[in-house]
MARPA-234568 format. One record per residue: residue in three letters; y, x, z of N, C-alpha, C in turn. Coordinates in pm, whole numbers. Layout:
! MARPA-234568
<atom r="ala" n_c2="Y" n_c1="X" n_c3="Z" ca_c2="Y" ca_c1="X" ca_c3="Z" c_c2="Y" c_c1="X" c_c3="Z"/>
...
***
This chain:
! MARPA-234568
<atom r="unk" n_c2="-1199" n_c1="-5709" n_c3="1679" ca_c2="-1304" ca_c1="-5675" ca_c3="1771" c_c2="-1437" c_c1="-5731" c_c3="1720"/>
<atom r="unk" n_c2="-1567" n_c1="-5657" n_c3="1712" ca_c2="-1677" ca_c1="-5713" ca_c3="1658" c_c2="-1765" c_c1="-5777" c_c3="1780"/>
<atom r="unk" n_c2="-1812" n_c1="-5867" n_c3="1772" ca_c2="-1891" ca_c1="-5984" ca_c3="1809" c_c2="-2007" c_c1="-5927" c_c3="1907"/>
<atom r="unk" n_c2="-2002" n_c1="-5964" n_c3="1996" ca_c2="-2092" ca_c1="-5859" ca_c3="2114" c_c2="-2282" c_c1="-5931" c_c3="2021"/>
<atom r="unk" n_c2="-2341" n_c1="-5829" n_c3="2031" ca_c2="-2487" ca_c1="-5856" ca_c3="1979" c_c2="-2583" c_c1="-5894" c_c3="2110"/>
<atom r="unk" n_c2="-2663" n_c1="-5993" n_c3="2098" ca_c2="-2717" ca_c1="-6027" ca_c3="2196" c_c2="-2879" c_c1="-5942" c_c3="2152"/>
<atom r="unk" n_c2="-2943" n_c1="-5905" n_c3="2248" ca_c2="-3083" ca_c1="-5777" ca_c3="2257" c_c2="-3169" c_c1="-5832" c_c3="2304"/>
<atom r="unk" n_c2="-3284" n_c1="-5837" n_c3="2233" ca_c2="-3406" ca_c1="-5882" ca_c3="2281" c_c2="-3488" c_c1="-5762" c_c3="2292"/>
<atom r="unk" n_c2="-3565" n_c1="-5691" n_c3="2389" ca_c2="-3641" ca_c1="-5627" ca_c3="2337" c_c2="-3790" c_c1="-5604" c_c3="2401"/>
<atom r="unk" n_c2="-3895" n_c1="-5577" n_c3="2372" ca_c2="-3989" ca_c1="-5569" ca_c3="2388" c_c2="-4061" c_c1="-5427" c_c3="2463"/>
<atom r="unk" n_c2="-4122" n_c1="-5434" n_c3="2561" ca_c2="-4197" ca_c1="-5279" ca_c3="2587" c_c2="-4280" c_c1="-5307" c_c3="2645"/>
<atom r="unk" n_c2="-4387" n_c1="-5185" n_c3="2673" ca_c2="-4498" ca_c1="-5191" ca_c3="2732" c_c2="-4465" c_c1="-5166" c_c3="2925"/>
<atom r="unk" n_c2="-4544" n_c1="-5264" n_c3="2997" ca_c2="-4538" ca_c1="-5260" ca_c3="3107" c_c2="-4718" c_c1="-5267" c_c3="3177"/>
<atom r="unk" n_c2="-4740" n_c1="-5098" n_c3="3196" ca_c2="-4887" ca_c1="-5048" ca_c3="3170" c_c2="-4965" c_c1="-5110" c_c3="3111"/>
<atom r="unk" n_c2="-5070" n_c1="-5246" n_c3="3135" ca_c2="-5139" ca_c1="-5281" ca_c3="3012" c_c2="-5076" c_c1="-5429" c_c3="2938"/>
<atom r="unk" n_c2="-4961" n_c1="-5453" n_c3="2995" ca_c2="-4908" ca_c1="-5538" ca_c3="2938" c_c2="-4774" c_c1="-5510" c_c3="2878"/>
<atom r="unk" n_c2="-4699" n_c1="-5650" n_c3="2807" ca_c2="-4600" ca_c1="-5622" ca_c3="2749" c_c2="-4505" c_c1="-5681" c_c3="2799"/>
<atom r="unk" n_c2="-4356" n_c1="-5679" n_c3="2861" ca_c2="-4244" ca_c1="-5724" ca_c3="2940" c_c2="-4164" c_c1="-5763" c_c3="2777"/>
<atom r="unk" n_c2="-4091" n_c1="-5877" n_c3="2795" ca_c2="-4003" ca_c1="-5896" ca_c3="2730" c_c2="-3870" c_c1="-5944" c_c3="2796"/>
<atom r="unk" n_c2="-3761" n_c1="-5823" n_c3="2757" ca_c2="-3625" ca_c1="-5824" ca_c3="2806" c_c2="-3497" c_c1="-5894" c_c3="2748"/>
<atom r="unk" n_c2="-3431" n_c1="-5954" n_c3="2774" ca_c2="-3341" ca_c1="-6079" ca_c3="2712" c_c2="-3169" c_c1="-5957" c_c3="2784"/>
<atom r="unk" n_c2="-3100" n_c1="-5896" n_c3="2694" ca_c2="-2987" ca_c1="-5809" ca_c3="2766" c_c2="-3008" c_c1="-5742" c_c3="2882"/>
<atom r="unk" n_c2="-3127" n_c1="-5661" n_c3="2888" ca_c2="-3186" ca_c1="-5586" ca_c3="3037" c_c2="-3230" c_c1="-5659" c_c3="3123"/>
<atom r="unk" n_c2="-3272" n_c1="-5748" n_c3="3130" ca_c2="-3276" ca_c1="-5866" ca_c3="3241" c_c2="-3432" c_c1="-5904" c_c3="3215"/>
<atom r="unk" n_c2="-3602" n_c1="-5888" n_c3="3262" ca_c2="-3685" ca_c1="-5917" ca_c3="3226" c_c2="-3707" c_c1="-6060" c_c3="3218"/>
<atom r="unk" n_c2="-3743" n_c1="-6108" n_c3="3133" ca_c2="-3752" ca_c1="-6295" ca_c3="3115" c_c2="-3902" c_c1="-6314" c_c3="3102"/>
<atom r="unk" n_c2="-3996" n_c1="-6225" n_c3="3062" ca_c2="-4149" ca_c1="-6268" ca_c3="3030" c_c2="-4264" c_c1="-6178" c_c3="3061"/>
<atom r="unk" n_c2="-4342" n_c1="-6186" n_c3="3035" ca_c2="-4454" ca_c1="-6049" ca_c3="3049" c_c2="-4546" c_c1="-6144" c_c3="2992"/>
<atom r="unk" n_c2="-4630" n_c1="-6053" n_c3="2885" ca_c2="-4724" ca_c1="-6106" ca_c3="2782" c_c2="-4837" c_c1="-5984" c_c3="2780"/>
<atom r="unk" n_c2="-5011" n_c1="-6038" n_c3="2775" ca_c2="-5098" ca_c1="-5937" ca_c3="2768" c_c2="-5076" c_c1="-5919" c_c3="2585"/>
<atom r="unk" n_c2="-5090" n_c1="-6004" n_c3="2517" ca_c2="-5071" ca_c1="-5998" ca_c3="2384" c_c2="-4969" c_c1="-5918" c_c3="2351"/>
<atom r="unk" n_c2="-4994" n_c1="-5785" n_c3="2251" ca_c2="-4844" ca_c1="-5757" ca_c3="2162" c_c2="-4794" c_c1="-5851" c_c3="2071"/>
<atom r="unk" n_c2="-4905" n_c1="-5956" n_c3="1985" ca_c2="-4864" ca_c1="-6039" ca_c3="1907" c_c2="-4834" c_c1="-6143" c_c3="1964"/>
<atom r="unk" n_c2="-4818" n_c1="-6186" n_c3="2129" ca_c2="-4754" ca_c1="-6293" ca_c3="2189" c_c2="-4646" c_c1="-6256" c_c3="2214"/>
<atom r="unk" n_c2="-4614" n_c1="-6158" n_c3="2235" ca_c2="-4490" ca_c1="-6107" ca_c3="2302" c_c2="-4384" c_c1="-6086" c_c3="2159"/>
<atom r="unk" n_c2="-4411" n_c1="-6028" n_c3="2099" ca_c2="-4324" ca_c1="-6072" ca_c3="1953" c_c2="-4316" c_c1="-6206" c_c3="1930"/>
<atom r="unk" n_c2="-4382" n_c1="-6274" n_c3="1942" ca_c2="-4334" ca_c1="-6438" ca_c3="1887" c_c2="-4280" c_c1="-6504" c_c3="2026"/>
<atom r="unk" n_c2="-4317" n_c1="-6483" n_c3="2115" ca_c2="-4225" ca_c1="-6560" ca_c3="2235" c_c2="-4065" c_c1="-6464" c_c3="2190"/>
<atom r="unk" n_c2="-4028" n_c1="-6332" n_c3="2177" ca_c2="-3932" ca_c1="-6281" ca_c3="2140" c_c2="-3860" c_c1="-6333" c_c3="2064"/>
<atom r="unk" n_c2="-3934" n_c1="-6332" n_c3="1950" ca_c2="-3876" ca_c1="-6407" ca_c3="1789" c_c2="-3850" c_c1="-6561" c_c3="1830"/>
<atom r="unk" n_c2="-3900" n_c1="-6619" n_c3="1924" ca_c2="-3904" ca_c1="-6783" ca_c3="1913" c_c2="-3739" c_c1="-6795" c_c3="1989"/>
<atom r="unk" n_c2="-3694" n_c1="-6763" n_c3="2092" ca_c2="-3598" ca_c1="-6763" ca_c3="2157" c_c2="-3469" c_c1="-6689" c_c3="2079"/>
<atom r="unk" n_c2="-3532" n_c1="-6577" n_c3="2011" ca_c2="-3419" ca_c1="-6489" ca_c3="1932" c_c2="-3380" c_c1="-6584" c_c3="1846"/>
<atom r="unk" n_c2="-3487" n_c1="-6684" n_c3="1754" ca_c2="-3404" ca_c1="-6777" ca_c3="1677" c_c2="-3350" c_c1="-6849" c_c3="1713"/>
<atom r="unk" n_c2="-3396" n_c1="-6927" n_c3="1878" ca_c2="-3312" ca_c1="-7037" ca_c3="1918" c_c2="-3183" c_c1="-6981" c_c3="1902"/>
<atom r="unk" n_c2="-3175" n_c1="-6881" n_c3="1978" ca_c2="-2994" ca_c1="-6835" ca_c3="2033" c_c2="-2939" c_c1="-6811" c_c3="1919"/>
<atom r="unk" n_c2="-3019" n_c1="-6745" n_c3="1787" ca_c2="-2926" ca_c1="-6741" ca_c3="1669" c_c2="-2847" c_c1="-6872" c_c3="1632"/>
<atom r="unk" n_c2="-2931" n_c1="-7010" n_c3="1585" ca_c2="-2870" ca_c1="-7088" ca_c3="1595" c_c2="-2760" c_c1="-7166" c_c3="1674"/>
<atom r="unk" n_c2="-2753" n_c1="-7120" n_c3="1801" ca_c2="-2653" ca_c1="-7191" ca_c3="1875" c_c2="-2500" c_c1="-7089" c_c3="1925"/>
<atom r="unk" n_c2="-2588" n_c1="-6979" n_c3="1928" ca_c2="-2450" ca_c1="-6851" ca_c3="1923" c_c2="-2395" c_c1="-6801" c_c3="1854"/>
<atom r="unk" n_c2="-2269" n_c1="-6792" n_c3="1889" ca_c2="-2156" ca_c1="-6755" ca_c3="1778" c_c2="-2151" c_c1="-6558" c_c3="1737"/>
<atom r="unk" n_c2="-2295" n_c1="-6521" n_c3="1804" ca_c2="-2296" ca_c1="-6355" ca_c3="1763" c_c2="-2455" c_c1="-6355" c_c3="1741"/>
<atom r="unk" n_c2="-2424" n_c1="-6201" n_c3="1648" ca_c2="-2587" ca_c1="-6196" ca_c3="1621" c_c2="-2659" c_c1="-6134" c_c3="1718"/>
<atom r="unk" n_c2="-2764" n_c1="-6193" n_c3="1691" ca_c2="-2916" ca_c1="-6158" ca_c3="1782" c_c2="-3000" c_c1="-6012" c_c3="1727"/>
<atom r="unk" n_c2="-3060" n_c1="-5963" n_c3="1778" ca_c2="-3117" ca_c1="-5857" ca_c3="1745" c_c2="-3278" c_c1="-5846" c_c3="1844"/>
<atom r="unk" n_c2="-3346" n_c1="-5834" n_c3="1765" ca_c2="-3505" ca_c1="-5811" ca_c3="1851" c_c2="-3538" c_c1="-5667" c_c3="1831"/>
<atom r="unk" n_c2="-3570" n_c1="-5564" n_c3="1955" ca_c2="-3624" ca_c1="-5449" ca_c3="1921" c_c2="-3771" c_c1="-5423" c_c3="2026"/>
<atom r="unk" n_c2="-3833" n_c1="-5286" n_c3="1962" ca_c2="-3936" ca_c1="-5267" ca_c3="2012" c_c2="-3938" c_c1="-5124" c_c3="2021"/>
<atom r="unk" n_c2="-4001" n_c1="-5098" n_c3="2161" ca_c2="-4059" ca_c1="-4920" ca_c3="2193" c_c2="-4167" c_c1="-4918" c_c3="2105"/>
<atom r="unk" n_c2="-4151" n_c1="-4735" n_c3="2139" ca_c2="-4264" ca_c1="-4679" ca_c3="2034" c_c2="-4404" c_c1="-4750" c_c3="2052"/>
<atom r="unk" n_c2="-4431" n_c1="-4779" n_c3="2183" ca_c2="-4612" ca_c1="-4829" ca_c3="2196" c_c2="-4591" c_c1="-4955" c_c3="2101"/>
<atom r="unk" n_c2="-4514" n_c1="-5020" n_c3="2105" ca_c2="-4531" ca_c1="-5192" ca_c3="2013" c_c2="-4558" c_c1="-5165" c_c3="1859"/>
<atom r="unk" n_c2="-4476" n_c1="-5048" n_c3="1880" ca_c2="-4493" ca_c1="-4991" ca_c3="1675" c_c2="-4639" c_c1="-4939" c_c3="1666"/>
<atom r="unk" n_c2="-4703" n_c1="-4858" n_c3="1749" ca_c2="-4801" ca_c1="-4777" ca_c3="1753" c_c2="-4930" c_c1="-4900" c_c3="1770"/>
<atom r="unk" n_c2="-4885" n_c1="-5001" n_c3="1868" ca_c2="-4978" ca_c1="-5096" ca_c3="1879" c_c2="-5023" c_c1="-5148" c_c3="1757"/>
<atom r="unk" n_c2="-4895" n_c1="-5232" n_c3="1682" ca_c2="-4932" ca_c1="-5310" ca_c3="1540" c_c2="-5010" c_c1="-5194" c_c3="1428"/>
<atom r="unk" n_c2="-4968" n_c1="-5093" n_c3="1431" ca_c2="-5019" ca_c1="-4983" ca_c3="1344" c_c2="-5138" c_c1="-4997" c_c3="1367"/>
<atom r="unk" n_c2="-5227" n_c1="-5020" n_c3="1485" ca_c2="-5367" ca_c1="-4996" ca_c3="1524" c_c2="-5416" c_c1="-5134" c_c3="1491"/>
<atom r="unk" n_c2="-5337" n_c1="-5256" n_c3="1499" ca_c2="-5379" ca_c1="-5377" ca_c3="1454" c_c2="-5403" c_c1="-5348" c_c3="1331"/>
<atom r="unk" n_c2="-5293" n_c1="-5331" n_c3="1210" ca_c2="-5338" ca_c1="-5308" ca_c3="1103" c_c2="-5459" c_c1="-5229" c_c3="1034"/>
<atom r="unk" n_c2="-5474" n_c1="-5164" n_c3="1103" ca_c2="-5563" ca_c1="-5019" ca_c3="1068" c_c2="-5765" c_c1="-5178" c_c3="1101"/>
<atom r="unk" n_c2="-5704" n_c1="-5197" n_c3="1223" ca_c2="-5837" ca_c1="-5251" ca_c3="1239" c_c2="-5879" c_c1="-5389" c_c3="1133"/>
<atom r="unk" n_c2="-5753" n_c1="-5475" n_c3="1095" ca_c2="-5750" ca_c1="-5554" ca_c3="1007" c_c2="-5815" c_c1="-5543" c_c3="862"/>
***
């Protein structure tokens, strides 16, 4: 049997960003680049202490967002 994956994922919640821990909302961030690192910061905790892997994902606006970061960078 393979190892249940634990889901982080990220979306837009109108001008902000919700971050979801297994469907369950845990945060809301105005930042896209806060909301990825509060994501990533917890995704690593649990990697280290859980015995399955972690996974962080993102909706299309988070991809579309950083794209526009870059572009302005």
């Amino acid at each position: 049997m393979l190892p249940q994956t634990i889901d982080y994922h990220i979306a837009q919640l109108d001008s902000t960003w919700g971050i979801f821990r297994e469907g369950m909302q845990i945060a809301v961030r105005a930042d896209p680049a806060d909301a990825i690192a509060f994501a990533n910061f917890f995704a690593d905790r649990e990697t280290l202490m859980a015995p399955c892997p972690v996974r962080v994902s993102a909706d299309m606006n988070l991809h579309q967002a950083l794209l526009d970061l870059r572009q302005v960078a």
